[in-house]
C-alpha positions, 0 to 999 in steps of 0.5 A: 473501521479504517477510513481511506482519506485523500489525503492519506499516505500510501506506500507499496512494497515492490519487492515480495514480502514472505506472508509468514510475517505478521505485524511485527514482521512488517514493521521491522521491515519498513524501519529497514527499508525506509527509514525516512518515514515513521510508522507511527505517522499514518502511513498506510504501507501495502505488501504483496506476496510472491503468488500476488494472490494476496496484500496485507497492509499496516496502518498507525491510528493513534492507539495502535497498528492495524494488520489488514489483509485481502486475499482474492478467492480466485486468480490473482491481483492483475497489478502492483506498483513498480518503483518509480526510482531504480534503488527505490523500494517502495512506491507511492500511490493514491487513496482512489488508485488503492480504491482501485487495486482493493477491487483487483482493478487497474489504476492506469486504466481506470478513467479518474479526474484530475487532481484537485489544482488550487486556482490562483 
């Protein structure tokens, strides 16, 4: 089992990636197109297909990766990230935003707490 912590790393493809790929595939394609982060770190990257109708993620546990999909049974996905730069490809979102888009919801509508701010 995969368990989302808070303090995991999640990066979203914003561009459409083909789903005939599989792991190896993925994985290719973040060395690529990120090369500043390492697969290998426990970062979970999210991909979304043309129709939005699905989203496969690949995460590193420490053995090995794990291919993940959802496919909805009906519609589409409503939302996905847009990059936050204009050359960027990816962008980041949170554990609980991610929560959020699993269930097909959106993470700017969603009424969440503020972040955790150490007090000084």
């Amino acid at each position: 089992m995969i368990a989302i912590t808070p303090h995991m790393r999640v990066l979203c493809f914003t561009k459409v990636v083909d789903f005939r790929r599989g792991l190896d595939g993925l994985l290719g394609l973040c060395r690529t197109e990120i090369p500043s982060v390492d697969p290998f770190s426990g970062t979970l990257f999210l991909f979304c297909n043309r129709s939005r109708k699905a989203i496969k993620g690949i995460v590193y546990d420490g053995q090995g990766f794990w291919l993940l999909m959802k496919r909805v049974s009906t519609g589409k996905f409503s939302f996905w990230p847009k990059a936050d730069k204009e050359d960027s490809v990816v962008a980041e979102i949170l554990s609980r935003e991610l929560s959020v888009l699993l269930w097909n919801g959106d993470p700017r509508k969603a009424l969440m707490g503020e972040d955790f701010k150490k007090l000084e």
